[in-house]
N, C-alpha and C positions, 0 to 999 in steps of 0.2 A: 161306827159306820154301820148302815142297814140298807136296806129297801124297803120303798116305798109304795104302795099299791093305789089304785085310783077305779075308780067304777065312773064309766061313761054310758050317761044315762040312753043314748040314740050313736049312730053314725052320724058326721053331719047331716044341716039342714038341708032336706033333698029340694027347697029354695033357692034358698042360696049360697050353700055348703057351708056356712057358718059353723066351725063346730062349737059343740055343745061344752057347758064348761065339765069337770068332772069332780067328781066327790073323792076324798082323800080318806080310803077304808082303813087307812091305819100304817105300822111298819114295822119289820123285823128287820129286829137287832139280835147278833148271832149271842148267844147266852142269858138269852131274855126274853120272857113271855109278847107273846105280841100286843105290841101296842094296839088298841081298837079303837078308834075315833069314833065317839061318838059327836054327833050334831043335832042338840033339839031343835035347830032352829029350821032342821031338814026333817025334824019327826026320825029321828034317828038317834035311842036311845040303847040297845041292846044289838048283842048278834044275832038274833032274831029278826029284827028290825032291815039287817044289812042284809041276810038270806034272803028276804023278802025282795029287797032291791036288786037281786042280784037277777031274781025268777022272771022280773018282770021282759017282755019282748023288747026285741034290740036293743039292750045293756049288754056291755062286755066289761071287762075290765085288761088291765095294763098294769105292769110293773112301771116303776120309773125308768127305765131303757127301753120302753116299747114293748117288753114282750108280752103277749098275751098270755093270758092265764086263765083256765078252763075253771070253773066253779068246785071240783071237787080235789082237785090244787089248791083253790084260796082256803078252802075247809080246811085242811090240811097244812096249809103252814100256818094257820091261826091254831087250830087243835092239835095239832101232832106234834110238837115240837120237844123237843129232849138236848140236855147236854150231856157229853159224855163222863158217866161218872169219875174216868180215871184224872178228869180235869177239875172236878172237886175239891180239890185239895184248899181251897179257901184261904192262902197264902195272901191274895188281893195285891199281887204285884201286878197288875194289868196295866198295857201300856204304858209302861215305865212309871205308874206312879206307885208308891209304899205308902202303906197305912198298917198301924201300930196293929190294929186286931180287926176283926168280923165287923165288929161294932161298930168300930171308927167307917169301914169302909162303906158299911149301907147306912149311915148318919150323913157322911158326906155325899153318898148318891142317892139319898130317897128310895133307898131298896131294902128287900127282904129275901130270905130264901123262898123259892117260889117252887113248883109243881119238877116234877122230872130232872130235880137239879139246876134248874134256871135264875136268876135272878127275877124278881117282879117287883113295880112300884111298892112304895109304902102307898095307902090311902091316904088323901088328906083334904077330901073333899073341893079341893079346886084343879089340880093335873090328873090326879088318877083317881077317879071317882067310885070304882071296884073294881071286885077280880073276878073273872066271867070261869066259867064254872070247867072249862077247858085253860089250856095253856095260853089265855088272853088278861088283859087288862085294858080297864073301861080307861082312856085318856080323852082329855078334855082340852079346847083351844089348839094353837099353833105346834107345829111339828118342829123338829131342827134333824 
């Protein structure tokens, strides 16, 4: 389970309130680097790229329950993020499922030990394309 953030590029159309669609900046997942959606096909390949969209006038962004989220909040749960070491224990009994070792459990989820104690994608050049230089990862395509 996570959340998921959205960057709305205007308020609606002050025509005819049509609102505008919104770009899907990514999602945190608690024990896990953040997901960063990236979209070439929006010229959106870096967090670089997302900073820039975020500067531009009347953009806001949203969580998925509406709440608004100030830009040096999205900084911040994309780079700041930590799990608590005393939860470390790398047991990999998470949500009732058991897996034999380490190994088995990031083989079975496409993961790695990641920054701060977190899990992060493995790379594999089609879902998580890299790992952004803070407590992010480049994800590519559809969310769940």
């Amino acid at each position: 389970m996570g959340t998921n953030y959205y960057l709305y590029p205007q308020a609606d159309c002050a025509c005819c309130n049509r609102p505008f669609e919104p770009l899907h900046i990514g999602k945190s997942s608690r024990g896990w680097c953040f997901g960063l959606h990236v979209i070439p096909e929006e010229g959106i390949n870096s967090y670089d790229d997302w900073k820039e969209r975020w500067s531009r006038q009347g953009s806001f962004i949203l969580n998925e329950y509406g709440r608004a989220i100030a830009i040096p909040e999205m900084k911040a749960i994309i780079n700041e993020r930590s799990r608590d070491r005393r939860n470390d224990d790398w047991n990999y009994n998470w949500w009732g499922s058991s897996y034999n070792s380490e190994r088995d459990f990031h083989r079975y989820n496409n993961s790695e030990r990641g920054p701060n104690f977190l899990l992060r994608h493995q790379i594999d050049g089609k879902h998580c394309l890299g790992h952004g230089i803070g407590t992010y990862d480049y994800i590519a395509g559809e969310f769940s």
